[in-house]
N, C-alpha and C positions, 0 to 999 in steps of 0.2 A: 739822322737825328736820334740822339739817346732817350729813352725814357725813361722817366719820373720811375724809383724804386713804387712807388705805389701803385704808379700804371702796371708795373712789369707784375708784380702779384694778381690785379685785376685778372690785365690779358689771360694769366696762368688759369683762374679760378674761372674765366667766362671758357677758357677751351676745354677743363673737366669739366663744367657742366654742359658744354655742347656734345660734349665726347668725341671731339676735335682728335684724329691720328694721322700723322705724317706717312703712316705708311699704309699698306692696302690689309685690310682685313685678312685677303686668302693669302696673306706672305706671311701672318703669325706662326702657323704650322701648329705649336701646344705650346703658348708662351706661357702658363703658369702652372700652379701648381694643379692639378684636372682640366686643366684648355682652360679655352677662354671661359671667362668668367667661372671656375669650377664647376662649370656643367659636366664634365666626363664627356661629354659628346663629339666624338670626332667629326669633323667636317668632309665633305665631298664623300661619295660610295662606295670607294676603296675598303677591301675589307681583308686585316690581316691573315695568317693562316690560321685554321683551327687547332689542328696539332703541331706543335713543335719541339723541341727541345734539345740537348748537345747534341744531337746529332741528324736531327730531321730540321729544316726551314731555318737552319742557323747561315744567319749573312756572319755576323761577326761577333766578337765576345772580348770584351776589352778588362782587365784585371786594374780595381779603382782601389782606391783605399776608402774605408769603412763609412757608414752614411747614412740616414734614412731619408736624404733629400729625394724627390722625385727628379727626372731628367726634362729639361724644356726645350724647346726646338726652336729653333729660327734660321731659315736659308738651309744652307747647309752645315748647321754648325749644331751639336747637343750641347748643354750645360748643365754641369752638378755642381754639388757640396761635397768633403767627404774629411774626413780628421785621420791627419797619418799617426797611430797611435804609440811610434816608433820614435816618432821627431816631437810629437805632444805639440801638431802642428795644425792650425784650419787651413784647408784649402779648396781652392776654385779652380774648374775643370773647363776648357773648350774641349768636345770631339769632333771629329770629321765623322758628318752625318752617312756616309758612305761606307766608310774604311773601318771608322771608331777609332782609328788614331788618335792620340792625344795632342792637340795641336800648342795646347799652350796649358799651363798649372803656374797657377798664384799663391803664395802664402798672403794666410791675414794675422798680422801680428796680436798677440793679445796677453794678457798676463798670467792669465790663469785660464785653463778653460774650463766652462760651466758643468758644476756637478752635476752626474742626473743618472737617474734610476739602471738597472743592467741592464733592461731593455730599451734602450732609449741612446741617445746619442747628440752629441753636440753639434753636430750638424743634420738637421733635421731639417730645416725651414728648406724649402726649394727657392730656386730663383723664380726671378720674375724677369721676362726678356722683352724686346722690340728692336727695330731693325737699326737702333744705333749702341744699344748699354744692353748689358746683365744687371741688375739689381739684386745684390744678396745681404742678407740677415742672418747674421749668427748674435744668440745672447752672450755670448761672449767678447763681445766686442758692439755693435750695431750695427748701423746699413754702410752699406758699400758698394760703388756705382763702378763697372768698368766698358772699356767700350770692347768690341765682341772681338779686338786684337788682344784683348788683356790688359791696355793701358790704364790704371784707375785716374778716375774724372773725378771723384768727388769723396767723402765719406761722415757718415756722423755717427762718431764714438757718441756707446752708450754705456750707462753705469752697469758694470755686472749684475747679472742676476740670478736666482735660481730658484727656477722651480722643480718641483718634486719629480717629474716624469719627460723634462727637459721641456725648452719653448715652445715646441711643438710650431708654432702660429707662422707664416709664411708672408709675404711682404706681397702686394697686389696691384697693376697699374688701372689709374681710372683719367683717360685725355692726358694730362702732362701732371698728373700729381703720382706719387709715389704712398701708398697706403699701408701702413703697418699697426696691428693691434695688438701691442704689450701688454697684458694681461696678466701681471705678475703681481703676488703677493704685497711688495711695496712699491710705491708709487705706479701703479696700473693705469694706462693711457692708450690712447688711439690719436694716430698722428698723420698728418698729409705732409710729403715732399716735394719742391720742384722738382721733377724727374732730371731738369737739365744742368741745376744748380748745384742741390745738395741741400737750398734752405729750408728749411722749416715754414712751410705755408700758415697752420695752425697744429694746435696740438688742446687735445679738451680730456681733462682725466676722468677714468672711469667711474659712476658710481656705485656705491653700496649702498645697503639698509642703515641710520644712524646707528650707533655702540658697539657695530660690526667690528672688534677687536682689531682681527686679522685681516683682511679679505683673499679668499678664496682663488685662488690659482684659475686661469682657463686656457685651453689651448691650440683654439680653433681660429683657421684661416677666414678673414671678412670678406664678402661679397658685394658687388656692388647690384642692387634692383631702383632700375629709373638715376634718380639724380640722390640717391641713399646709400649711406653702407650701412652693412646686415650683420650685425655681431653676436654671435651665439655664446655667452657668457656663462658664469657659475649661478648665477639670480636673476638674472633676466636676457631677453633677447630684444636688442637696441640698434636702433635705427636713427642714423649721425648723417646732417647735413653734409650733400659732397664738398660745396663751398666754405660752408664755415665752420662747420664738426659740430654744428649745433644738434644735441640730442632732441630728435623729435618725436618719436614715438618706442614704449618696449611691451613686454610679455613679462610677465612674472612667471620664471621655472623654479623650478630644481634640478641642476644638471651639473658634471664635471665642466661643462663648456670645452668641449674635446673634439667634434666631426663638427664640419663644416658646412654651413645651409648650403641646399641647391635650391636656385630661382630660379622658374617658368613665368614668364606672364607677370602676372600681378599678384602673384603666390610666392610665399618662401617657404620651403620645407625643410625643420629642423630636428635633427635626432636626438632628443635631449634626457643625458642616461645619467642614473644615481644610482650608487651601489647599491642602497635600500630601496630601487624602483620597481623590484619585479618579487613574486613569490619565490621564482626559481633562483634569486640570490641571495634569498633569507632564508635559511634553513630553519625549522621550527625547533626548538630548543626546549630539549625537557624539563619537566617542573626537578626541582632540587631532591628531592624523593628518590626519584628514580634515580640522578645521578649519582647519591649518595648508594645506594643500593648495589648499582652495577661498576662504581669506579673508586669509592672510598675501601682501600685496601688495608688501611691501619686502624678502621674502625674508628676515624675521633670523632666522626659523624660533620667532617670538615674536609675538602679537598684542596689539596696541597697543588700547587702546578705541576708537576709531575704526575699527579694522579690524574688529570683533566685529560680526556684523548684526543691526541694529535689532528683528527677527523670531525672535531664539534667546532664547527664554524660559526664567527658572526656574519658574516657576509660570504661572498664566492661569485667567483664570475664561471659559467658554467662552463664543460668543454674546452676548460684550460689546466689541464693538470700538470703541465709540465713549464707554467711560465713563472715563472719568482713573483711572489706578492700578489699575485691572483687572488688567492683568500685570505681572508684574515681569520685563525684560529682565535680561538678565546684564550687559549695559552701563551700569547703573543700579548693579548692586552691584559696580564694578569695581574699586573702592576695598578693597573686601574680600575680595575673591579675590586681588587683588597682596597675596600674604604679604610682603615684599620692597621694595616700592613702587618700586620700578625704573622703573614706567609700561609694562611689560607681563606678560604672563602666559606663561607658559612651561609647558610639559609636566609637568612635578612640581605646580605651580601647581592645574593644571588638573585632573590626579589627583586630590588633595585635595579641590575643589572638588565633582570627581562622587561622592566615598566621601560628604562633609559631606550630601550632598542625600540619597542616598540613607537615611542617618538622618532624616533629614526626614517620609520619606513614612510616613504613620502612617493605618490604615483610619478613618474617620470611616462615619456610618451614622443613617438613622431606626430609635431604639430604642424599642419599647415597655416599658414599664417596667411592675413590678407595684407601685403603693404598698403600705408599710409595712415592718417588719420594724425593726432595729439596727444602725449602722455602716454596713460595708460589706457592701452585699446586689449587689456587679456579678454576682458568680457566681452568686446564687440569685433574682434579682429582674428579671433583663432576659429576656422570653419571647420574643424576635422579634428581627432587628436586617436592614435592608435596605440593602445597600452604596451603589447605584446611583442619581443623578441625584439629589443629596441639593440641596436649595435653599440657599443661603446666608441669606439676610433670611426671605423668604417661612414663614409658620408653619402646620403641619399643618392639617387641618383633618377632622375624625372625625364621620361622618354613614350613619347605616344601617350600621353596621357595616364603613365603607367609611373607609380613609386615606387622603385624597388632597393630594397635593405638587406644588409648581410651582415649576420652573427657571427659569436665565437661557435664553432663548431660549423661553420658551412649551413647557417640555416638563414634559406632565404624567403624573403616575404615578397610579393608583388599587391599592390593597391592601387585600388581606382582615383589619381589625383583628383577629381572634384571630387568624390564623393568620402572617400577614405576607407569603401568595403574594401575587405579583404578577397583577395582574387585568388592568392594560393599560399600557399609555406609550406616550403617541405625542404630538405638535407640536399646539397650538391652532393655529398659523399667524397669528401672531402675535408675532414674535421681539423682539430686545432683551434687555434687564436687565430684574428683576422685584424689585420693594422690596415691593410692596403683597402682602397674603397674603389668599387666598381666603373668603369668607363664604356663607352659603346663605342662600336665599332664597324660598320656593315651591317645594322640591325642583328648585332651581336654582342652579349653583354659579359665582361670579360672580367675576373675577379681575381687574385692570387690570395692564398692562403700564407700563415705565416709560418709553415714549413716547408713550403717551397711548391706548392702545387697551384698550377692558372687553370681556371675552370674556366672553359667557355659556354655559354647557352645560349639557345635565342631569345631574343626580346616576343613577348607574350602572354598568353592568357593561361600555360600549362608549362612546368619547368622542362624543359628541352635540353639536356645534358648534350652537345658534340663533342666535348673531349675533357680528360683531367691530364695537363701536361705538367710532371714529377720536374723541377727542376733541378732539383736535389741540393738544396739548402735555401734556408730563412728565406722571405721577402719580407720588407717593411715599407717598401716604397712603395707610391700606387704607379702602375703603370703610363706610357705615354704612346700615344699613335699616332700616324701620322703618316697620308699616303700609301697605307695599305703595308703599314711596318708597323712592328710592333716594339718597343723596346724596354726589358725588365732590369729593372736593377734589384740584385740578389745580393746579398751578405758582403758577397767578392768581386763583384764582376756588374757589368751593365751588357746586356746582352739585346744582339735585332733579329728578330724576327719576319721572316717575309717568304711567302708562297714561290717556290721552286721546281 
């Protein structure tokens, strides 16, 4: 007996809200982007090696083309993203979970691929797996369904997009719907898919504040807590019916909308960073006096852009000195401080310049949040909020009771989830930028750095360094585990890791 297209939607909408799965929970292995539900947290006790690298605990090492998607697992089979920059091609990757054979590579046709920042990449978004389809998102195209032979089942082209630091945001399953949060500058929306179709279940656009010119880029992957998804936005953090994308509750932030909540419980915790969030990314700016004093060289008692030093920042993100666009000099935005365009800057000029910033600086913070409630719950729903050494990319990670966060520069925090004291911060020794976001493993909390280095430590109340393993180049991925294997995706390569 066929059913009624409106039954068929029901059925759909009553199995993600029961969270109805056809297959067994412990066959997932790490179907998305940090396992299930982005928790990082690996399943069963297995616990990778602690040291490894080209030449210690290497199972196998497979040469991928370029990517910042993470690798998802199902059965035996890995799946990535990765842009052959050669062919100006997106492509989809099966491996043999074993071997790392490449068992199958798809092209995704598309017209153009999505501009986006040198550190960033057009395929970023990781798949999303289950024991029949991959599910991948490129903004270059949209979603696109195959089954885990490579055959494509379904697809829904979307209109190009581009944001500044590329989509970042990854595609998520919740029972039989397919969850994607576009979060782009124009037309910005949050959408649910038949996972088996391709339709469109519903689709509800994001909101802003009214006269909001623009709206604001975000680039974070949604979560599902209870029968909600958890979207970590540029202005708020909102919570969308699973059945009917009906917005039911948010937070008023200030944040990129960049890392991804982790749920415990009846808690979400959100990293939520603003380049004006912290003292240590606003460098304190001399009065015009001084400037004029130590950089006006021709005396007009006016600084020309050339005269301004290379080193007087409006913002910075710390412990990145070698990543492009990290700071923004004031010689960078000279164009906009010359009210006048005269070709320099002058004392009134510069007045202005320092009231403007100081509107700028706005607290940003890891918030725990309580789900549920109506509207707006900032006042009655945020039970904790932590100022300090808030991560920009890098996503919580909630384990025993413990939150723990990691900066640019290897600086990690551990806190007490109910409470939100501080338990420790102190340096892995292991510096740089940090893109990849922590996962556990064997009650062992495993991080990679975005020069190439994987810190292991224990999970605890004291940072417990057992190893800094040198991969010797970039990571941008966050890792994947699984069964007591490890597997990193590096710059060139996706590489496994397993005790020997």
């Amino acid at each position: 007996m066929l059913l009624r297209s409106s039954h068929v939607v029901l059925l759909i909408v009553l199995l993600a809200v029961l969270g109805v799965d056809a297959q067994h929970p412990d066959d997932a292995g790490w179907p998305q982007f940090r396992g299930p539900n982005a928790t990082g947290i690996a399943s069963g006790t297995a616990a990778p090696p602690t040291e490894f690298g080209p030449s210690k605990n290497l199972l196998w090492k497979t040469p991928l083309s370029s990517g910042h998607s993470s690798p998802v697992i199902w059965g035996d089979r890995i799946f990535l993203t990765g842009v052959n920059t050669e062919r100006k091609k997106l492509e989809v990757m099966a491996l043999n979970r074993t071997t790392g054979a490449v068992l199958w590579r798809q092209d995704v046709p598309v017209d153009q691929l999505e501009p986006v920042h040198e550190i960033s990449s057009p395929a970023t978004a990781t798949p999303v797996v289950d024991g029949e389809r991959v599910y991948v998102y490129f903004a270059s195209f949209g979603l696109i369904a195959y089954d885990l032979d490579g055959n494509q089942k379904w697809s829904v082209p979307l209109p190009h997009v581009e944001v500044p630091f590329g989509s970042g945001t990854s595609p998520v399953r919740a029972g039989e719907l397919i969850i994607l949060n576009r979060h782009a500058p124009t037309d910005p929306f949050l959408m649910a898919i038949d996972r088996r179709s391709g339709k469109v279940v519903w689709r509800v656009a994001h909101q802003f504040p009214a006269g909001m010119a623009a709206p604001p880029a975000s680039y974070s992957t949604p979560v599902i807590a209870g029968q909600q998804i958890v979207v970590h936005g540029p202005r708020t953090i909102d919570a969308y019916d699973l059945a009917t994308g009906e917005r039911r509750w948010w937070v008023a932030i200030s944040s990129t909308g960049t890392s991804t909540p982790a749920v415990s419980g009846e808690t979400v915790y959100v990293a939520t960073w603003f380049p004006f969030g912290e003292t240590d990314q606003t460098p304190a700016l001399p009065d015009f006096a001084t400037l004029v004093q130590q950089y006006d060289s021709d005396r007009s008692g006016t600084l020309s852009q050339t005269e301004l030093p290379a080193d007087l920042m409006i913002f910075t993100r710390p412990d990145t000195p070698d990543v492009p666009g990290a700071s923004m000099p004031v010689r960078q935005a000279f164009a906009r401080l010359d009210a006048n365009s005269d070709g320099t800057i002058d004392a009134q000029e510069w007045t202005r310049t320092q009231g403007f910033l100081k509107t700028l600086k706005t607290e940003h913070g890891l918030l725990a949040v309580k789900t549920g409630g109506q509207g707006d719950v900032t006042a009655s729903n945020v039970l904790w909020k932590e100022k300090s050494s808030i991560p920009e990319v890098p996503s919580p990670l909630v384990y025993q009771n413990r939150v723990y966060l990691v900066r640019n520069g290897g600086i990690v925090s551990c806190l007490d989830a109910t409470t939100g004291k501080l338990v420790y911060r102190a340096r892995l020794g292991a510096g740089g930028p940090y893109y990849s976001s922590p996962i556990e493993a064997g009650n062992r909390l495993i991080v990679a750095s975005g020069d190439g280095t994987v810190v292991v430590f224990t999970a605890g109340d004291t940072l417990d360094v057992l190893a800094r393993n040198d991969l010797g180049e970039p990571i941008f991925a966050t890792p994947a585990v699984s069964n007591g294997v490890l597997y990193v995706r590096t710059a060139s390569a996706l590489s496994a890791f397993a005790q020997r």
